[in-house]
GUPAFI-646135 format. One record per residue (C-alpha): residue in three letters; x, y, z. Coordinates in nm, 2 decimals. Example, Ala and Ser with C-alpha at 12.3 -4.5 7.8 and 13.67 -1.06 7.14 Angstrom:
2
<'ALA', <1.23, -0.45, 0.78>>
<'SER', <1.37, -0.11, 0.71>>
end
This chain:
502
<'UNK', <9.34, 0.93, 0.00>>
<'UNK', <9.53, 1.23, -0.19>>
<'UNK', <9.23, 1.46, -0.25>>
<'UNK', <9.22, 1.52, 0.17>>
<'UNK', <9.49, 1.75, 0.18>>
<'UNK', <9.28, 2.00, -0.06>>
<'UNK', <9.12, 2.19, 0.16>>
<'UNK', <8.81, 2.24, -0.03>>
<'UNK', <8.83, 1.92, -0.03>>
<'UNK', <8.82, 1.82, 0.34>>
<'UNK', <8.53, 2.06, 0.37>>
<'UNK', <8.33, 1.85, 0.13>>
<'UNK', <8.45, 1.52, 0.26>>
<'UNK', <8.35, 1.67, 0.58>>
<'UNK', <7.99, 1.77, 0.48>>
<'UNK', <7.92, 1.43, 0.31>>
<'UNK', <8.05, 1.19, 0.65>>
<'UNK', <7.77, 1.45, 0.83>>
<'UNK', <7.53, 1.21, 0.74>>
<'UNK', <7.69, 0.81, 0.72>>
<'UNK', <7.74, 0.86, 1.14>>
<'UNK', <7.36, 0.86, 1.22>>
<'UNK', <7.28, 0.62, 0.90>>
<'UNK', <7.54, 0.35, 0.96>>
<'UNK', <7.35, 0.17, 1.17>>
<'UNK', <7.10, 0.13, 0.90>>
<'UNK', <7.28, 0.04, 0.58>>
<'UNK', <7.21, -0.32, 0.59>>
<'UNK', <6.87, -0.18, 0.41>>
<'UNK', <7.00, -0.09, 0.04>>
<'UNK', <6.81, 0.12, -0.22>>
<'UNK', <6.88, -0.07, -0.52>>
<'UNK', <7.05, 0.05, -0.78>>
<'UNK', <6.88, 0.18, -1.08>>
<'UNK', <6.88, -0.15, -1.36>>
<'UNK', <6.87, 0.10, -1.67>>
<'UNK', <6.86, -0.02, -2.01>>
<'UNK', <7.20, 0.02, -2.23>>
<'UNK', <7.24, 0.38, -2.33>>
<'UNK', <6.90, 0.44, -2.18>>
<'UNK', <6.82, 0.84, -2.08>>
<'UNK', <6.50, 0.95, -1.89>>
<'UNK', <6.23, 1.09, -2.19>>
<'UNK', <6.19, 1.45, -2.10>>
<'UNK', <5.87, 1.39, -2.09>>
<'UNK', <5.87, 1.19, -1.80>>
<'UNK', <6.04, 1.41, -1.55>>
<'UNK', <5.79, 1.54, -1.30>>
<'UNK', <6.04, 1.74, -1.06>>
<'UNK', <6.40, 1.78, -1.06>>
<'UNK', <6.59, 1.96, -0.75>>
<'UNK', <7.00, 1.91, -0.65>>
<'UNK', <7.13, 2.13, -0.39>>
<'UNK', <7.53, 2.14, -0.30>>
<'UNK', <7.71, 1.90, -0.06>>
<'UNK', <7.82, 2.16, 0.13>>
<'UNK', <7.46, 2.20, 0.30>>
<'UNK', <7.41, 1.84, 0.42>>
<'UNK', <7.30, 1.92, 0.77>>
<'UNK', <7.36, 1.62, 1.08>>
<'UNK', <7.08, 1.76, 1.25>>
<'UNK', <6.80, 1.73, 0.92>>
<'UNK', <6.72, 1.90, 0.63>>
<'UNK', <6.75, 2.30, 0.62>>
<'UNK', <6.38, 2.47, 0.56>>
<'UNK', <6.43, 2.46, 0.18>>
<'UNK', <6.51, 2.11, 0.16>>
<'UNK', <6.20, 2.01, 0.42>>
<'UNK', <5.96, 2.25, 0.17>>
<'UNK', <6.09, 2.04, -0.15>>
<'UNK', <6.11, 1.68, 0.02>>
<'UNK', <5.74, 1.73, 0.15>>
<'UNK', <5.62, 1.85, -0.21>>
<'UNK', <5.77, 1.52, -0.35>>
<'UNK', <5.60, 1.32, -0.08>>
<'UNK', <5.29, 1.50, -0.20>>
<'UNK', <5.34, 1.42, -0.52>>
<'UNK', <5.42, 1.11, -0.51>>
<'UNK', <5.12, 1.04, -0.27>>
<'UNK', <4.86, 1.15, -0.53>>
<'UNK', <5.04, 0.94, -0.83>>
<'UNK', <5.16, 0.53, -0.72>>
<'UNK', <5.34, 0.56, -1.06>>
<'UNK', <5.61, 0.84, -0.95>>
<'UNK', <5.96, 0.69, -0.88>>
<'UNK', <6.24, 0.91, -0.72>>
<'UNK', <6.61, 0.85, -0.89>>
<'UNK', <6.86, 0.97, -0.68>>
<'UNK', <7.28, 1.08, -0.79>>
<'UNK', <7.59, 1.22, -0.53>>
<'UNK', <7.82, 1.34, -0.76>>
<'UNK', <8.18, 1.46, -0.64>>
<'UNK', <8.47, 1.64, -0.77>>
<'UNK', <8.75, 1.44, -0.97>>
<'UNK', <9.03, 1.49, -0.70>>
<'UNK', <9.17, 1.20, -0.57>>
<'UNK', <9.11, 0.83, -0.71>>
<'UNK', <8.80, 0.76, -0.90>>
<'UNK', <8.74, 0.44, -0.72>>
<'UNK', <8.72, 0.61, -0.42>>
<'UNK', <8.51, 0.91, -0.50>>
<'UNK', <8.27, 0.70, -0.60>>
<'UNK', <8.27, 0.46, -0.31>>
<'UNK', <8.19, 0.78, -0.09>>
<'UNK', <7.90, 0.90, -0.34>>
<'UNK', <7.78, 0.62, -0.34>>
<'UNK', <7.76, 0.57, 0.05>>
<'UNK', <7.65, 0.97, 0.10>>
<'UNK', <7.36, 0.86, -0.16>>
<'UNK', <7.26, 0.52, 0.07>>
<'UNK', <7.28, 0.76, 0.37>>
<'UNK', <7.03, 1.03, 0.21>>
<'UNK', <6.79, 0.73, 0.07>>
<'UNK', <6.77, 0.69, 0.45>>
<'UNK', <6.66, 1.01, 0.58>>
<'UNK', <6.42, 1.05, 0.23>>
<'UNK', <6.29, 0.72, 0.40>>
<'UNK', <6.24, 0.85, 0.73>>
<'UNK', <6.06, 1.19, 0.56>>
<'UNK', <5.79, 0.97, 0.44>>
<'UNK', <5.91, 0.90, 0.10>>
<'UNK', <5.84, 0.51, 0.01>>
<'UNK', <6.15, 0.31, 0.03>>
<'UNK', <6.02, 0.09, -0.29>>
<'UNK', <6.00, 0.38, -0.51>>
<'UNK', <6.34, 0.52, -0.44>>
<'UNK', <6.66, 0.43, -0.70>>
<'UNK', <6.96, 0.49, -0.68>>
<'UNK', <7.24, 0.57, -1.01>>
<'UNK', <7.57, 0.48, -0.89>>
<'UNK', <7.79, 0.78, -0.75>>
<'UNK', <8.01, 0.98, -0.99>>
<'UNK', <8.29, 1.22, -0.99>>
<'UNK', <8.25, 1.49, -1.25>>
<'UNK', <8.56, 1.53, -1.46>>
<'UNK', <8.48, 1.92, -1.52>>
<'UNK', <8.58, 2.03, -1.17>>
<'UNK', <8.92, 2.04, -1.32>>
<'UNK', <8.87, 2.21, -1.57>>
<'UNK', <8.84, 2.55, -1.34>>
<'UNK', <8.98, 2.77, -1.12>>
<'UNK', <9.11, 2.48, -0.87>>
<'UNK', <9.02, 2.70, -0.56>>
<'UNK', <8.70, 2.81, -0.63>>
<'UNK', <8.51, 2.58, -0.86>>
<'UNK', <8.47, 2.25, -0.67>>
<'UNK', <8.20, 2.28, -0.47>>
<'UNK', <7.93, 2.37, -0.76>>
<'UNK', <8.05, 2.00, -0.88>>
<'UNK', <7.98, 1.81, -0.51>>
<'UNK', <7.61, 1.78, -0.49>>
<'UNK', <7.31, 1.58, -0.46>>
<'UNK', <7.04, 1.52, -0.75>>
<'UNK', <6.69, 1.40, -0.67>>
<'UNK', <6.47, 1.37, -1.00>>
<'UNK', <6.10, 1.24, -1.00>>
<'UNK', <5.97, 1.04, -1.32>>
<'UNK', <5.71, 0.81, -1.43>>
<'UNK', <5.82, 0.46, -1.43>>
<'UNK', <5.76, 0.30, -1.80>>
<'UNK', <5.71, -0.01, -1.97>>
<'UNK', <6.05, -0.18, -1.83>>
<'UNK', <5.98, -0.07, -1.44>>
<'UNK', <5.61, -0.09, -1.30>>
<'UNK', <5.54, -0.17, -0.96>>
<'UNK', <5.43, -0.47, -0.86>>
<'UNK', <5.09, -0.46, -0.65>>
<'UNK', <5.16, -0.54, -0.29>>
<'UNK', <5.17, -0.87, -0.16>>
<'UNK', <4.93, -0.89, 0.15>>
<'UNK', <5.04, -0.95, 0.44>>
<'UNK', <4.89, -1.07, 0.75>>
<'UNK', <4.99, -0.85, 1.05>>
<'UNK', <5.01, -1.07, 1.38>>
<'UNK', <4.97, -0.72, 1.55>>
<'UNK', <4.73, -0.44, 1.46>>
<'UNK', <4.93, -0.11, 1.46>>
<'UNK', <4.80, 0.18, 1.74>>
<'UNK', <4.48, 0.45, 1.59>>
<'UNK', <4.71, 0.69, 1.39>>
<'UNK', <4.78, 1.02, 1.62>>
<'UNK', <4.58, 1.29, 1.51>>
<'UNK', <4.67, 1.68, 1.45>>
<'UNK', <4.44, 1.94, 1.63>>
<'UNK', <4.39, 2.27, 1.55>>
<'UNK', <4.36, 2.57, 1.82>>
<'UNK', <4.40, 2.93, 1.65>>
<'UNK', <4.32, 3.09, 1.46>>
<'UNK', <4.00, 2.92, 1.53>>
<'UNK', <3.73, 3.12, 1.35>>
<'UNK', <3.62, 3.07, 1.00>>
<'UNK', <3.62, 3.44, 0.91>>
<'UNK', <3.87, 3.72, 1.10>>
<'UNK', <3.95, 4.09, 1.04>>
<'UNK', <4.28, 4.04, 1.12>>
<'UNK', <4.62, 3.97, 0.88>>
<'UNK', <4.84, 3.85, 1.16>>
<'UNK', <4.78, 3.53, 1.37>>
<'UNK', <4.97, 3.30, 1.58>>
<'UNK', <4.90, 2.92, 1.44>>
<'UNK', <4.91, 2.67, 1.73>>
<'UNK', <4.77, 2.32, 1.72>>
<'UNK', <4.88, 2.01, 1.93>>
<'UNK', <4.92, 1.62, 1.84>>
<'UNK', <5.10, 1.35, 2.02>>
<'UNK', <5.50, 1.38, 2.13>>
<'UNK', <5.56, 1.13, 1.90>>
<'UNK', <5.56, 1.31, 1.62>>
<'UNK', <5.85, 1.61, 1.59>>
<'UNK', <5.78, 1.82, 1.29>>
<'UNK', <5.49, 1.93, 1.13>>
<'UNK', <5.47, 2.12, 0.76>>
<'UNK', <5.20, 2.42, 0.72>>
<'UNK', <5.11, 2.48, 0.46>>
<'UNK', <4.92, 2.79, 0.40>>
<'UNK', <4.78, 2.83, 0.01>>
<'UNK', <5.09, 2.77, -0.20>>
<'UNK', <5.32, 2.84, 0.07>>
<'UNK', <5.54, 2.56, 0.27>>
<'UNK', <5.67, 2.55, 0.60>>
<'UNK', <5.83, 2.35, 0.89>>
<'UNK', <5.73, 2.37, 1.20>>
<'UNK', <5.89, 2.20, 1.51>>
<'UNK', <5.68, 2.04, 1.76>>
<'UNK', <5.76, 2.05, 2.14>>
<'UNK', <5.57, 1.82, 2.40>>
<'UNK', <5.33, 1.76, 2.17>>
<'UNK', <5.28, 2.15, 2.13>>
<'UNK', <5.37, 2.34, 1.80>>
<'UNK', <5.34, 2.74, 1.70>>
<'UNK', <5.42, 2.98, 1.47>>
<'UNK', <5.32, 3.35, 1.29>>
<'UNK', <5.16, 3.32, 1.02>>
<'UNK', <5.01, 3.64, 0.79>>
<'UNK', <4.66, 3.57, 0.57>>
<'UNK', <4.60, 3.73, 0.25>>
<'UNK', <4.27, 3.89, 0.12>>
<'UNK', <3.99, 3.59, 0.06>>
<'UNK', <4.00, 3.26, 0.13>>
<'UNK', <4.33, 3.08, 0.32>>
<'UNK', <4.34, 2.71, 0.34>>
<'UNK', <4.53, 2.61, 0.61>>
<'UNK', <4.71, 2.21, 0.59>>
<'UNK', <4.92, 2.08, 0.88>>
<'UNK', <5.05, 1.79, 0.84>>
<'UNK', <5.27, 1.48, 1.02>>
<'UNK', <5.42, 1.15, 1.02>>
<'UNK', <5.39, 0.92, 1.31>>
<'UNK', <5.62, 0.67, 1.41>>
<'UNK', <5.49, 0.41, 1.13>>
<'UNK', <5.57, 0.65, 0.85>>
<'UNK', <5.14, 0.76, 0.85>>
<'UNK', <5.06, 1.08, 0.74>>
<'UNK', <4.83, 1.22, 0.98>>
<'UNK', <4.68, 1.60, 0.93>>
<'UNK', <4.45, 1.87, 0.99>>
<'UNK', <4.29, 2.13, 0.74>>
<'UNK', <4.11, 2.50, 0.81>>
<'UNK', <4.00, 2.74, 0.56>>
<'UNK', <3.99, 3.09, 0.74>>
<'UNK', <3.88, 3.41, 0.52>>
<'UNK', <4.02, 3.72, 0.61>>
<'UNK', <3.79, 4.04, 0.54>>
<'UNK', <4.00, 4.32, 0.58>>
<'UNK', <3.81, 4.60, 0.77>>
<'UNK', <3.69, 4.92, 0.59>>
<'UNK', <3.80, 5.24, 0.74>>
<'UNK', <3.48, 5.39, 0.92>>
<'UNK', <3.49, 5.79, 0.80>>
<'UNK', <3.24, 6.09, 0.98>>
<'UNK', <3.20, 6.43, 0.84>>
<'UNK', <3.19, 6.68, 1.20>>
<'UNK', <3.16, 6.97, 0.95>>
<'UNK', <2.95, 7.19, 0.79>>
<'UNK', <2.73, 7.03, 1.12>>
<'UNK', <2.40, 6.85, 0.99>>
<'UNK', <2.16, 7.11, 0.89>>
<'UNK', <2.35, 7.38, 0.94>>
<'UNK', <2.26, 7.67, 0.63>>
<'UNK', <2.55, 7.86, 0.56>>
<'UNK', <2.52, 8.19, 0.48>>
<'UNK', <2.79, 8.29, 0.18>>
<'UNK', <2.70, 8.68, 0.14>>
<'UNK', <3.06, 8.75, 0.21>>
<'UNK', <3.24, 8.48, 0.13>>
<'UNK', <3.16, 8.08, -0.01>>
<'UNK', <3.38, 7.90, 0.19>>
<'UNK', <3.37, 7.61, 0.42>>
<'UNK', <3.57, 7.37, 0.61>>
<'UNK', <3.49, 7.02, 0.56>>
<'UNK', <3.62, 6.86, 0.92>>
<'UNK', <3.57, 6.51, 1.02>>
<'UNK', <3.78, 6.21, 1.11>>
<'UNK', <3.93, 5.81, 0.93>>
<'UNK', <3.94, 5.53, 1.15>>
<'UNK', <4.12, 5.25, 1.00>>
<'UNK', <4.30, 4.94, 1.13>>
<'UNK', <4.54, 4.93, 0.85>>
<'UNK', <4.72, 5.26, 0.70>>
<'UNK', <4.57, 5.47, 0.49>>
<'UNK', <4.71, 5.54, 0.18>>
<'UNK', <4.50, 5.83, 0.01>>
<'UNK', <4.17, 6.02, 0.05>>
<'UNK', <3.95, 6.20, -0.12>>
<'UNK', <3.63, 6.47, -0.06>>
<'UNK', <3.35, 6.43, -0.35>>
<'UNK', <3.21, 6.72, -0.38>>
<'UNK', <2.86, 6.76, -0.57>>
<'UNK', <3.00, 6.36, -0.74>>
<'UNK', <3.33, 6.58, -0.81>>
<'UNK', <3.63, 6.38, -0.61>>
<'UNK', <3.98, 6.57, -0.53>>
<'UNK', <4.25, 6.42, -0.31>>
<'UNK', <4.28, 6.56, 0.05>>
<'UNK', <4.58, 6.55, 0.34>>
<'UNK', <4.50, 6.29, 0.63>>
<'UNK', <4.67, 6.36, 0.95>>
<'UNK', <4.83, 6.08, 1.13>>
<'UNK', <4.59, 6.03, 1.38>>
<'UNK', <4.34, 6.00, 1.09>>
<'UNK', <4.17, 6.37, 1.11>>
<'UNK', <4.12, 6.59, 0.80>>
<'UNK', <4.04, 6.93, 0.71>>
<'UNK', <4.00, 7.09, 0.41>>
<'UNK', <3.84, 7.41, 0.31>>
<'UNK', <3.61, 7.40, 0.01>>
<'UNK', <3.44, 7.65, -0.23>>
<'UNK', <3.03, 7.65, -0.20>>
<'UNK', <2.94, 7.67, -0.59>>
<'UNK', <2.53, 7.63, -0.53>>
<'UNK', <2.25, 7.66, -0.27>>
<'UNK', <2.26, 7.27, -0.23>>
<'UNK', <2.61, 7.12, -0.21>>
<'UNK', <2.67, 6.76, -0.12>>
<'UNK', <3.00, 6.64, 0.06>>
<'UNK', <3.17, 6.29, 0.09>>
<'UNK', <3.47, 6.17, 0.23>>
<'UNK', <3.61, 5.84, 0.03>>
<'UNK', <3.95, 5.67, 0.20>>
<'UNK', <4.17, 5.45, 0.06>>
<'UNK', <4.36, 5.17, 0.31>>
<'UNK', <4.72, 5.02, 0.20>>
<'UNK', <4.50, 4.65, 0.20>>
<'UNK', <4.26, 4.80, -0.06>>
<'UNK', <3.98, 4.84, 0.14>>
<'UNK', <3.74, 5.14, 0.09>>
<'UNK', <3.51, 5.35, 0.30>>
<'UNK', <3.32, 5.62, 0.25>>
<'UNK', <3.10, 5.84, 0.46>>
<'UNK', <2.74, 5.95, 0.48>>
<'UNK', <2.68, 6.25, 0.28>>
<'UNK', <2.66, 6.56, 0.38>>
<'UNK', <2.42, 6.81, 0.30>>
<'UNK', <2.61, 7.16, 0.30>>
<'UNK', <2.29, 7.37, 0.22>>
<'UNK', <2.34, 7.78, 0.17>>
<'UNK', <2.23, 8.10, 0.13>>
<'UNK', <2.30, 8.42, -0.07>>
<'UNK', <2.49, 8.29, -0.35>>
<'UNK', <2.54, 8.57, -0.60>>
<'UNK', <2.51, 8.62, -0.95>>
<'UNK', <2.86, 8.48, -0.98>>
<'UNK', <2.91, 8.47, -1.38>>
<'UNK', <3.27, 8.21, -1.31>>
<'UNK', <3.44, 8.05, -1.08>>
<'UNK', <3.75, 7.82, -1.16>>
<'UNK', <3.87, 7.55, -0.88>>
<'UNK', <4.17, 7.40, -0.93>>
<'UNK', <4.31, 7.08, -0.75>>
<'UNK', <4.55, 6.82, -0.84>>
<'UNK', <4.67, 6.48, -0.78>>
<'UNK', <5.00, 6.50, -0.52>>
<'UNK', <5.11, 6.60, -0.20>>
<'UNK', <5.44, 6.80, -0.12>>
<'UNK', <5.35, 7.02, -0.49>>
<'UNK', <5.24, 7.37, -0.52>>
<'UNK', <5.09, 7.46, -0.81>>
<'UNK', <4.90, 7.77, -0.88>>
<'UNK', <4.60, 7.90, -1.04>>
<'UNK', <4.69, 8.25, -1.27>>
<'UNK', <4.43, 8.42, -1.46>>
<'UNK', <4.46, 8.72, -1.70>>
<'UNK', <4.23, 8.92, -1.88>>
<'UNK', <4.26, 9.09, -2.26>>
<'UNK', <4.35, 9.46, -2.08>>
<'UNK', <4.68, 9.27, -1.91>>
<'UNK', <4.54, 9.23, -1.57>>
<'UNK', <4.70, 8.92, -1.41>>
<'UNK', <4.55, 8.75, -1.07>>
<'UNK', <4.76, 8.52, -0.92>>
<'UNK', <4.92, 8.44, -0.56>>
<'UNK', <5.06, 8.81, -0.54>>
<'UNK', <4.79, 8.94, -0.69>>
<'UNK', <4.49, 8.79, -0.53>>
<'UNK', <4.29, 9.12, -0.48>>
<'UNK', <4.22, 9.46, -0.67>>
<'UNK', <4.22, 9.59, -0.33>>
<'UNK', <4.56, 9.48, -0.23>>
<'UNK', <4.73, 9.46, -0.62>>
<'UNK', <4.61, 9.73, -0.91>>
<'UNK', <4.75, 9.51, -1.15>>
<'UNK', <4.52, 9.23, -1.01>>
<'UNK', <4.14, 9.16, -1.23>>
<'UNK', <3.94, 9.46, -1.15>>
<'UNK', <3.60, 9.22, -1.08>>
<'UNK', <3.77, 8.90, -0.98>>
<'UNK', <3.91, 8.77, -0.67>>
<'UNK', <4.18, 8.47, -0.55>>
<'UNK', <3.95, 8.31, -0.26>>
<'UNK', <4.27, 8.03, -0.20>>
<'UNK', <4.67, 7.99, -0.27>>
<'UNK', <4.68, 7.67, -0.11>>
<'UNK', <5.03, 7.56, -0.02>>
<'UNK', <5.03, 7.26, 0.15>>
<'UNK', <4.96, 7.03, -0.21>>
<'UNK', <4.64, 6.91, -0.34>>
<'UNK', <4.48, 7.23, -0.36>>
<'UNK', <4.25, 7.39, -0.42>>
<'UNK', <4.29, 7.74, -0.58>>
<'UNK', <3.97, 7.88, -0.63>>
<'UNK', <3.94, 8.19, -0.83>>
<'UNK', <3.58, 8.42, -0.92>>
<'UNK', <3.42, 8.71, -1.13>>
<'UNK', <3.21, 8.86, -0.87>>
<'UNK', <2.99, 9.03, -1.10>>
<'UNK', <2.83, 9.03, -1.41>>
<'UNK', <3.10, 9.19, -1.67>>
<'UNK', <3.25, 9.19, -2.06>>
<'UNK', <3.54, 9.03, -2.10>>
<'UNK', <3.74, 8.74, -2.20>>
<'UNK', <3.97, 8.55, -1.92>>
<'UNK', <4.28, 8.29, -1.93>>
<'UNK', <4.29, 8.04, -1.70>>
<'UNK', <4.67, 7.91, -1.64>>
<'UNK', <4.86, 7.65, -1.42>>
<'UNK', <5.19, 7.71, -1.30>>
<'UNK', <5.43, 7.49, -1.14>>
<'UNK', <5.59, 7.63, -0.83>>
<'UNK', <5.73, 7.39, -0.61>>
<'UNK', <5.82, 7.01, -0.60>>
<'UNK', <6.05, 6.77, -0.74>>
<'UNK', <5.76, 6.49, -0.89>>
<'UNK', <5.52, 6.52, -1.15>>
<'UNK', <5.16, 6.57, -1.10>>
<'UNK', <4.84, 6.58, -1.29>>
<'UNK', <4.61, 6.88, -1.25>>
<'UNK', <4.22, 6.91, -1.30>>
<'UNK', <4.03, 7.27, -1.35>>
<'UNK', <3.68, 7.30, -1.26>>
<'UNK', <3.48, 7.56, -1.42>>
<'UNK', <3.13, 7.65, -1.26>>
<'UNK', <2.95, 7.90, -1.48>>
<'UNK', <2.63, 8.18, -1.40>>
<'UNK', <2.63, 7.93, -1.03>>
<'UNK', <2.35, 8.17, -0.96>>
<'UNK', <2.11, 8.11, -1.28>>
<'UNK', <1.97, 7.76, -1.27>>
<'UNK', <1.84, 7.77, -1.64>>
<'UNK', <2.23, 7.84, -1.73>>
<'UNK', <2.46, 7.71, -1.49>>
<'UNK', <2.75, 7.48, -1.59>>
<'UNK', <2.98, 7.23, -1.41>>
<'UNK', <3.25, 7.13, -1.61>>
<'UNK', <3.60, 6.92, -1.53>>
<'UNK', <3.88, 6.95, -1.73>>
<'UNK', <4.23, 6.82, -1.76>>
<'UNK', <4.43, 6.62, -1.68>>
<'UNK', <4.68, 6.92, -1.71>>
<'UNK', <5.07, 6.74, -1.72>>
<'UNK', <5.29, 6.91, -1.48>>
<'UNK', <5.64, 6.89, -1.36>>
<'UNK', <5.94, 7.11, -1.30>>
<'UNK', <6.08, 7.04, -1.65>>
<'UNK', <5.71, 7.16, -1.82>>
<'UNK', <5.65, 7.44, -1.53>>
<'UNK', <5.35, 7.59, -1.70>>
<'UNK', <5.05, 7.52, -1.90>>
<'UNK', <4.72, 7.72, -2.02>>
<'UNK', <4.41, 7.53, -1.99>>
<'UNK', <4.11, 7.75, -2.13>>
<'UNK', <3.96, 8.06, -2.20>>
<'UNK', <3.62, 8.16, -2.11>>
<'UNK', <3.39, 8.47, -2.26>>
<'UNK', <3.20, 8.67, -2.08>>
<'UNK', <2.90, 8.69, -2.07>>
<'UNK', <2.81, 8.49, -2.40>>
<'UNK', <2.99, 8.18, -2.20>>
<'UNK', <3.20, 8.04, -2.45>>
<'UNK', <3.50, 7.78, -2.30>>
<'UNK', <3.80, 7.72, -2.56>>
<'UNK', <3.99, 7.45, -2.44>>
<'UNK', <4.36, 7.59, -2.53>>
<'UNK', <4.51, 7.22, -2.48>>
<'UNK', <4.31, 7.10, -2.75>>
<'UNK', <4.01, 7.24, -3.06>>
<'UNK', <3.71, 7.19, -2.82>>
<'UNK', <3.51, 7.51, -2.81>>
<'UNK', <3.16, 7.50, -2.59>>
<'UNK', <2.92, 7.72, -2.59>>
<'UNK', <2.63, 7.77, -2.29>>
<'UNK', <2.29, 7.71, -2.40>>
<'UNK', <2.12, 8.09, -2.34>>
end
């Protein structure tokens, strides 16, 4: 045989005697060989599945997971529908003599008919095309391109007019065959979990070696050891049917079936501060520190406090604690804490009554917040005379060049906000709220909310707008202007003008 002193080509020859050791023994059974009509080709139509996978993986010791997942979807398949035949093809390279290439392809294909056979496809329903050499391996690279053309080719079809199968002669049995084994299963063992992770174990009799889970539309082999089998498995959201199934020694399918839900748990969330019923009193100053603490048994992926139904992202710490200082705007804030897990499971916490005292005639205040962590942006205002409040400037105390009647209650650094700026007393003027991009490297979105005579019921406002577009390429952006004390907001992103109902 010339082609064995290619070495590509001993390695192929190699892979394909893998298999005739164990099935020699048994080729006095034949598959037939495939009776086709002259010139005949399978309709398109008629294909139901179509695999081939190289020579070169032919395992001695069974089929390699992807081959078990593909053989036991055929089984399946052919299970559900007596009118599914499988066609099987080896082809080879065209080194060597043609005679003999397709004397070994044609043995390789009787030796992988066998172990199809012994996976529980029917050996009626199996036909063979005789083996082939492909003439195209030559036309190649000769070191590199043969082994794409050594391969096996397993097609299902529907059998037409020319090949039906006959109904089954029956046949008396002089002995009755043992009660099929039978497949239990042990965990998970519930109906309904909290859990993702498990460890599947079941048991069934010694006799049977391998079992395939599947799990939804996922396919498996599992080996099975004193009658024992095992293995991790991870459940998705909702329901999860769970299928194991076997073959005994008489080719049986035998199986077990569980459908386990898995309810991810919602992270459990407590507010410790403001403390229940505590009134605050804000003569000096409005602000609070919402404290409290996110248990979760997955990782959380955002939060948020809702503050009178007006939500803002918040920092978690890694052992689940928060706290965030907040802005006061009326005698009877609410606080909530929303949190977000990575399985998409929200909780959210009782709310929180933050009730207060001595809130002033405040004619503005502005609270800015935005949408991402590791980004600083900051909150400037300016008034017609040139005075400029900002992070430097957060105090006519501290900076002359600062709003004579306003004040900078925040510069938060740490991202998210929020900056909180105020007109403390009732004045004339007319006041340009800004955002300014200080520090970061991603883009972020940021939200301005305007809270207007806080301390007159008849004409307070609560307003949100944005979102603002932000990033170290577009650094800055004005957002509104507000008149004092008429209360007219010009929206200097767009043509909106408002106007507070005296």
């Amino acid at each position: 045989m010339r082609f064995l002193f290619h070495p590509l080509r001993a390695l192929a020859v190699a892979a394909a005697l893998a298999l005739l050791p164990s099935a020699r023994p048994a080729l006095a059974w034949k598959i037939p060989v495939a009776d086709f009509p002259p010139g005949f080709s399978l309709p398109r139509a008629d294909i139901v599945f179509q695999t081939a996978f190289p020579l070169g993986e032919v395992r001695k010791e069974g089929w390699t997971e992807r081959q078990s997942g593909e053989i036991v979807y055929f089984r399946e398949q052919m299970r559900k529908r007596d009118e599914i035949f499988l066609l099987l093809q080896v082809s080879l390279d065209a080194i060597g003599h043609a005679e003999e290439n397709e004397s070994l392809a044609n043995d390789v294909a009787q030796a992988v008919a066998l172990r199809l056979r012994a996976s529980g496809i029917p050996a009626d329903r199996i036909l063979l095309l005789p083996g082939r050499e492909d003439p195209r391996s030559l036309e190649g690279p000769r070191l590199s391109g043969f082994s794409r053309h050594q391969k096996i080719e397993i097609t299902g079809f529907l059998g037409s007019d020319w090949l039906r199968r006959r109904p089954p002669t029956e046949v008396k049995r002089e002995v009755d065959l043992p009660r099929p084994a039978e497949i239990v299963l042990l965990d998970p063992s519930g109906e309904t979990t909290d859990r993702s992770n498990h460890m599947l174990r079941g048991k069934t009799e010694s006799s049977i070696r391998v079992v395939s889970v599947t799990i939804g539309e996922e396919a498996r082999t599992v080996t099975v050891r004193d009658g024992v089998f095992e293995a991790p498995i991870s459940l998705r959201a909702g329901d999860n049917p769970i299928v194991v199934t076997g073959l005994d020694p008489f080719g049986r399918a035998v199986r077990a079936t569980r459908n386990v839900r898995y309810l991810p748990p919602r992270p459990t969330i407590e507010i410790v501060s403001p403390e229940e019923g505590a009134i605050t009193d804000i003569t000096r100053s409005p602000v609070v520190v919402v404290r409290g603490s996110i248990r979760s048994k997955t990782p959380l992926r955002e939060a948020f406090l809702i503050q009178n139904a007006i939500p803002r992202n918040i920092r978690i710490r890694e052992d689940g604690s928060f706290e965030q200082p907040a802005i006061l705007m009326t005698e009877e804030d609410t606080f909530q804490v929303e949190a977000l897990d990575s399985a998409g499971q929200a909780g959210i916490s009782a709310v929180r009554p933050a009730p207060a005292r001595g809130i002033p005639d405040r004619p503005l205040m502005a609270i800015l917040h935005w949408d991402e962590d590791d980004v600083d942006i900051d909150l400037h205002v300016t008034d017609r005379s040139g005075h400029h409040t900002y992070f430097d400037a957060a105090d006519p105390l501290d900076a002359p060049g600062a709003i004579p009647e306003g004040k900078l209650w925040f510069d938060n650094l740490k991202g998210y906000g929020p900056e909180v700026f105020s007109i403390e007393k009732e004045v004339q003027g007319e006041y340009t709220l800004s955002a300014e991009y200080y520090r970061g490297k991603k883009p972020c979105r940021a939200f301005l909310t305007l809270v207007l005579f806080a301390g007159t019921p008849s004409r307070k406002l609560v307003r949100i707008y944005g979102p603002v577009m932000l990033s170290p390429r577009a650094p800055t952006a004005p957002i509104l202007q507000v008149s004092l004390p008429s209360g007219i907001v010009r929206e200097l992103t767009g043509t909106t003008a408002e106007r507070v109902q005296q």
